[in-house]
BATI-382254 format. One line per 3 residues: number of its first residue (from 0); for each residue z, x, y of N, C-alpha, C, O, CB. Coordinates in nm, 4 decimals. Atoms other than C-alpha are relative to their C-alpha. Glycine has a CB too. Example, Ala and Ser with C-alpha at 12.3 -4.5 7.8 and 13.67 -1.06 7.14 Angstrom:
2
0> 0.0000,0.0890,-0.1190,0.7800,1.2300,-0.4500,0.0000,0.0900,0.1200,0.0665,0.1936,0.1181,0.1246,-0.0992,0.0027; -0.0060,-0.0820,-0.1190,0.7140,1.3670,-0.1060,0.0730,-0.0770,0.1090,0.0899,-0.0261,0.2198,-0.1415,0.0414,0.0462
% end
This chain:
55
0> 0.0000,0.0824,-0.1203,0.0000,0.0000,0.0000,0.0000,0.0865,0.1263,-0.0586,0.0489,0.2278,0.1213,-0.0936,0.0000; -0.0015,-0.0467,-0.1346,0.0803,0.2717,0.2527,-0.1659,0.0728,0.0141,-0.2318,0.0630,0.1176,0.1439,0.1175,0.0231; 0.1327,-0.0699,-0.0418,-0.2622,0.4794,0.1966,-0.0576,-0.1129,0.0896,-0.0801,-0.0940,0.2091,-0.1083,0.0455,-0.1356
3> 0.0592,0.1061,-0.0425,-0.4072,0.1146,0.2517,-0.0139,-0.0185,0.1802,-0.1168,-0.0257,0.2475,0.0807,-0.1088,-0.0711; -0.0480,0.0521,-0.1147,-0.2491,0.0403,0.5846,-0.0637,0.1497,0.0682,-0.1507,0.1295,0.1530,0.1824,-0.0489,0.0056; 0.0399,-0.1482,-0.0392,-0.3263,0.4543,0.6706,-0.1590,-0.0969,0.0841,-0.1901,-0.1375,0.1960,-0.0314,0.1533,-0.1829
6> 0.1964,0.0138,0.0001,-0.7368,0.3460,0.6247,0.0182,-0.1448,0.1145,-0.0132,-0.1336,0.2330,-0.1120,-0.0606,-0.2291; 0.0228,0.0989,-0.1321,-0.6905,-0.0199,0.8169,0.0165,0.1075,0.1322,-0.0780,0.1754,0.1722,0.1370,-0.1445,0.0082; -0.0148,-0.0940,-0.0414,-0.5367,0.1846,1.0450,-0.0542,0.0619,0.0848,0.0025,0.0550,0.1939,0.0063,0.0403,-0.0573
9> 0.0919,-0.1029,-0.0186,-0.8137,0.4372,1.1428,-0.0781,-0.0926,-0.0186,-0.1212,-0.1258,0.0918,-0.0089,0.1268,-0.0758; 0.1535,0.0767,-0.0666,-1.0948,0.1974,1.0999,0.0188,-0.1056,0.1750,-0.0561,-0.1229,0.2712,-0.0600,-0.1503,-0.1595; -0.0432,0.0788,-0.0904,-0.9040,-0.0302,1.3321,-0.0238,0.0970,0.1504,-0.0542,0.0328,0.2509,0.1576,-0.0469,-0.0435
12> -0.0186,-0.0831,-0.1051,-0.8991,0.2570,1.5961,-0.1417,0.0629,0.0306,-0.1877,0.0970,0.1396,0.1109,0.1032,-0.0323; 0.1740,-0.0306,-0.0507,-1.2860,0.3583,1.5193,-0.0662,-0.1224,0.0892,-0.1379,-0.1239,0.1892,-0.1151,0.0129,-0.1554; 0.0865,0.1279,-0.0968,-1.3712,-0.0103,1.6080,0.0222,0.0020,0.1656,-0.0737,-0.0129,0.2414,0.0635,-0.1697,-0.0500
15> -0.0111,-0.0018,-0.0967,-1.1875,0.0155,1.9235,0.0179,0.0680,0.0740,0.0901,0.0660,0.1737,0.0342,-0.0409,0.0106; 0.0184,-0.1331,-0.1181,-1.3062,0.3428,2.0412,-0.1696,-0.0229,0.0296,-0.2380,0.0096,0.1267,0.0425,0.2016,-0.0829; 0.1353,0.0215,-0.0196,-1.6506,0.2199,1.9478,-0.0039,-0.1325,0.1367,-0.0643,-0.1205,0.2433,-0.0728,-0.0479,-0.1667
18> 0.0222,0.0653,-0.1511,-1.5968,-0.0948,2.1925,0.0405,0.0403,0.1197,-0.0128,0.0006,0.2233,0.0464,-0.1101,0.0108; -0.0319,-0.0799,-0.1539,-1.4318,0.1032,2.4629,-0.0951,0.1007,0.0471,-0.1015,0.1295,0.1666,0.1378,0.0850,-0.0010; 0.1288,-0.0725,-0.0466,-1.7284,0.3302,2.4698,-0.1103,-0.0564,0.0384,-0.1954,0.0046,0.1033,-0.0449,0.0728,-0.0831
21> 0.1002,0.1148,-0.0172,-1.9506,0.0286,2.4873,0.0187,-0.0396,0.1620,-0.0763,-0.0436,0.2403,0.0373,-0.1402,-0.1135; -0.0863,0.0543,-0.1146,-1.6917,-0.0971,2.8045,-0.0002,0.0831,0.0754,-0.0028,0.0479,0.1934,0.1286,-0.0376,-0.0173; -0.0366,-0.0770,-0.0840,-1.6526,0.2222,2.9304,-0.1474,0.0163,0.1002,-0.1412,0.0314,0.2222,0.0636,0.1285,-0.0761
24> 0.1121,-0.0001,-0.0043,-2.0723,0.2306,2.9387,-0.0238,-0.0346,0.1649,-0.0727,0.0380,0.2514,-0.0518,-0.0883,-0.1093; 0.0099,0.0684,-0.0722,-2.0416,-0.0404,3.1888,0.0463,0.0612,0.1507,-0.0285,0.0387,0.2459,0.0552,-0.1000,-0.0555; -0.0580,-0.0220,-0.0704,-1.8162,0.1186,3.4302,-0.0181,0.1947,0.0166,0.0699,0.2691,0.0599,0.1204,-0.0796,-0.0372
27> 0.0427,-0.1378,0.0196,-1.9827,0.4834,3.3899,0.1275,0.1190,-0.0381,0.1588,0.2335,-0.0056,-0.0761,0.0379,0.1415; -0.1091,-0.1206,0.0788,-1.7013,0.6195,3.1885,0.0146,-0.0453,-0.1541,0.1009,-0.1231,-0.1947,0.1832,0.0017,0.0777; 0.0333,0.0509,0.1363,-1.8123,0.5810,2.8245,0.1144,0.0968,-0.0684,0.1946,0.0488,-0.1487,-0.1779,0.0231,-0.0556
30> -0.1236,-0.0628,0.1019,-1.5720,0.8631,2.6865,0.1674,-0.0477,0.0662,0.2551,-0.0562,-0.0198,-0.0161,0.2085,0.0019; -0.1075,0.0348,-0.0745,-1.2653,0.7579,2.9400,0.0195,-0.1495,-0.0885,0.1239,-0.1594,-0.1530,-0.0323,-0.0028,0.1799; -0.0049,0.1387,0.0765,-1.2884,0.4137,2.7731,-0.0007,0.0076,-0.1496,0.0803,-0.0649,-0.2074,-0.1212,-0.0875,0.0377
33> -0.0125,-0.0267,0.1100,-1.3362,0.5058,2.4590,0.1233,0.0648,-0.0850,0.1675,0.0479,-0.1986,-0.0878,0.0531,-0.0020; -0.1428,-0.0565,0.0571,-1.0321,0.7207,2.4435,0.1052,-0.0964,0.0087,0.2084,-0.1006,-0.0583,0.0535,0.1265,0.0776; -0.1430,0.0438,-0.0422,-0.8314,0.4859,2.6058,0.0167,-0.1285,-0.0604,0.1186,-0.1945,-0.0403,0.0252,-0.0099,0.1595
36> -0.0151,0.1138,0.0819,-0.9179,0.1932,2.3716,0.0488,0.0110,-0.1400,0.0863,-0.0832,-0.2098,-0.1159,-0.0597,-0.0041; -0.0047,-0.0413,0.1324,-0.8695,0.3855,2.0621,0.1873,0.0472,0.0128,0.2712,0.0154,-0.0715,-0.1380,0.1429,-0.0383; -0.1318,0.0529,-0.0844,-0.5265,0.4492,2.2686,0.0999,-0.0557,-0.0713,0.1803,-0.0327,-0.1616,-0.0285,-0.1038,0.0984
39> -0.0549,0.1489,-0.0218,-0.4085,0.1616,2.2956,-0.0079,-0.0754,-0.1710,0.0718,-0.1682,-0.1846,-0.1225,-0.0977,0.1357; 0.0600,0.0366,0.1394,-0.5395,0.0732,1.8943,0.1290,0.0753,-0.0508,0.2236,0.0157,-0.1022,-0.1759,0.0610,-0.0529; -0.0782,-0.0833,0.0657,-0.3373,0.3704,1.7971,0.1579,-0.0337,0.0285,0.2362,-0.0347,-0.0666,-0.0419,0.1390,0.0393
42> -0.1608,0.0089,-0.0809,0.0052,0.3131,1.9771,0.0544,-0.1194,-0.1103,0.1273,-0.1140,-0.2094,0.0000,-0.0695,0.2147; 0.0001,0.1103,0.1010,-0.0328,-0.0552,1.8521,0.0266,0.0137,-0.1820,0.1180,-0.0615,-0.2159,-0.1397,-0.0542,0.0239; 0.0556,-0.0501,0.1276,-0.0964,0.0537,1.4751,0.1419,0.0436,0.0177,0.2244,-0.0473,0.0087,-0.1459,0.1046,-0.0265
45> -0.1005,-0.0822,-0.0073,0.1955,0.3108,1.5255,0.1271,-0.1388,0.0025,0.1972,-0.1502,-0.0981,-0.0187,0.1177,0.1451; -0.1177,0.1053,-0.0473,0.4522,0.0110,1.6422,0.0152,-0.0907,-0.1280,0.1183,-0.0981,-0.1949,-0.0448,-0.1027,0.1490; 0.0513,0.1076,0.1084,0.3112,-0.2482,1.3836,0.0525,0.0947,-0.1256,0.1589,0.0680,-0.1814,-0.1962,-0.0418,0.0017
48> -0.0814,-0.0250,0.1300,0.3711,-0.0269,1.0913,0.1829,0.0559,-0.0122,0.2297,0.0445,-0.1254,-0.0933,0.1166,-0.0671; -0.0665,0.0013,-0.0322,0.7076,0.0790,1.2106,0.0885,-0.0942,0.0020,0.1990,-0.0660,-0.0444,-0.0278,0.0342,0.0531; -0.0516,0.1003,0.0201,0.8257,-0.2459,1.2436,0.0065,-0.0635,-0.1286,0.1065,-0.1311,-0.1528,-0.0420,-0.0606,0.0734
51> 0.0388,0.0399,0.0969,0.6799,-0.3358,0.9093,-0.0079,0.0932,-0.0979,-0.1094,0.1250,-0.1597,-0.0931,-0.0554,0.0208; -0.0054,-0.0908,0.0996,0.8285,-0.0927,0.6944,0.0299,-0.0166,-0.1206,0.1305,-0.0872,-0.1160,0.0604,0.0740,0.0249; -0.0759,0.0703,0.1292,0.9034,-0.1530,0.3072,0.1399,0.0950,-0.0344,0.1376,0.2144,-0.0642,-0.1180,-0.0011,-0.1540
54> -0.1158,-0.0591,0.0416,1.2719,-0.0790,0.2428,0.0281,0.0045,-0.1847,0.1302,0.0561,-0.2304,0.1131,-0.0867,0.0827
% end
């Protein structure tokens, strides 16, 4: 279960570096957006499994 959650995880953080690079596109900062969506993915992710630990 934990590899599992690892891989969500990391895809979860590709998707939302891939749309923040998309977003960032818009606003002529495609890597600035990209980092900072994948960020924000990661932190999230980090908190979420943390909270949701198996004892």
């Amino acid at each position: 279960m934990r590899l599992f959650r690892m891989i969500i995880s990391i895809f979860v953080m590709l998707i939302a570096g891939l749309i923040g690079f998309f977003v960032g596109i818009r606003i002529d900062e495609a890597m600035g957006g990209a980092i900072l969506f994948s960020l924000i993915a990661g932190i999230a992710c980090v908190i979420y499994t943390i909270e949701n630990q198996e004892k």
